[in-house]
C-alpha positions in Angstrom: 4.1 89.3 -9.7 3.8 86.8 -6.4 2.6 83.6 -7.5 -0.2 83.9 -4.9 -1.5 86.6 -6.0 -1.4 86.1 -9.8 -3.4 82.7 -8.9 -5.8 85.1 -7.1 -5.6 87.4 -10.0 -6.4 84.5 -12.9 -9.9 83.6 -10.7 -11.1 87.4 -10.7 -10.5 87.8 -7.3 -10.8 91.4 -6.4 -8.0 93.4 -5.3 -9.9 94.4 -2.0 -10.4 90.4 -1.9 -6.5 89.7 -1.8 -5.8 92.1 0.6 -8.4 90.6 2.9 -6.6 87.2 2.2 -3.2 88.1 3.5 -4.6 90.7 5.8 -6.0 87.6 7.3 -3.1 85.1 6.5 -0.9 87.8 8.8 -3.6 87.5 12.0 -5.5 84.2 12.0 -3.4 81.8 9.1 -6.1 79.0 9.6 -8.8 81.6 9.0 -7.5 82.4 6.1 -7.4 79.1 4.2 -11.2 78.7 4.9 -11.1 82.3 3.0 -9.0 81.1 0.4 -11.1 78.0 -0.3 -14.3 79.9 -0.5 -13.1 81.9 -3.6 -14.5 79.5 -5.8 -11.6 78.3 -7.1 -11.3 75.3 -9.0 -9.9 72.5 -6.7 -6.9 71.5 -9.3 -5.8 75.1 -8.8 -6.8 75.3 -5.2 -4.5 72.4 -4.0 -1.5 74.1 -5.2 -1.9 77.4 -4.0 -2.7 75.9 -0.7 0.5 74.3 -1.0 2.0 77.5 -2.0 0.6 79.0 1.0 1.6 76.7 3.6 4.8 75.8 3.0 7.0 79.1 1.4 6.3 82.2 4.2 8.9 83.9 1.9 6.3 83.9 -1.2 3.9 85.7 1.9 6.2 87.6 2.8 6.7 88.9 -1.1 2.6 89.2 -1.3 2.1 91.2 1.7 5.4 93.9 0.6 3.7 93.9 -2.5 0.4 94.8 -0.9 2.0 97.3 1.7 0.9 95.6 4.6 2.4 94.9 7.8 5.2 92.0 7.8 5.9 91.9 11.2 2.2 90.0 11.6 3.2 87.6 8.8 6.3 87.0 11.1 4.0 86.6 13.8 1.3 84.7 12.1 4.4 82.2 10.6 5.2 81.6 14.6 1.5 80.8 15.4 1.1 78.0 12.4 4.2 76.4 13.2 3.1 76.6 17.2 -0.4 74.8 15.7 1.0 72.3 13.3 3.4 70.8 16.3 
C-alpha cells in the first residue's frame, strides 16, 4: 500500500476522505495540505507525510493509480507547485 495513504489509513481517515485528499492534491496542491493538516493528525506524524507529500510526486502518482483517479492533473498540479515554490 502507498505510504500516503496507509498514514491516512493508521488515523481513521475515511476512504471518501483520501480521495478528497488527492482529488485535491491533483487540482489545488496548496489546498490540499491545509486538508491534510486538518485531519487531526498528530504533528510527529504529520511532518513526515507532509514531507512525503511535497517532495516524491512519484508516491502521488502511486496514490492517485491506486485510487483510479486522473493522473494527468497530478502532472499538472506537480507543474503548478513547482511554478509556486520558484
Amino acid at each position: 500500500m502507498n505510504p500516503i495513504i496507509q498514514t491516512l489509513k493508521e488515523h481513521n481517515v475515511s476512504d471518501e476522505k483520501i480521495a478528497e485528499v488527492f482529488q485535491t492534491l491533483t487540482e489545488n496542491p496548496l489546498g490540499a495540505m491545509t486538508i491534510i493538516q486538518s485531519l487531526g493528525i498528530p504533528s510527529e506524524k504529520l511532518q513526515p507525510l507532509m514531507m512525503l507529500v511535497m517532495s516524491q510526486p512519484d508516491l502521488i502518482k502511486q496514490a492517485v493509480e491506486e485510487l483510479g483517479l486522473d493522473f494527468a492533473k497530478v502532472e499538472a498540479a506537480k507543474e503548478k507547485l513547482q511554478q509556486q515554490q520558484q
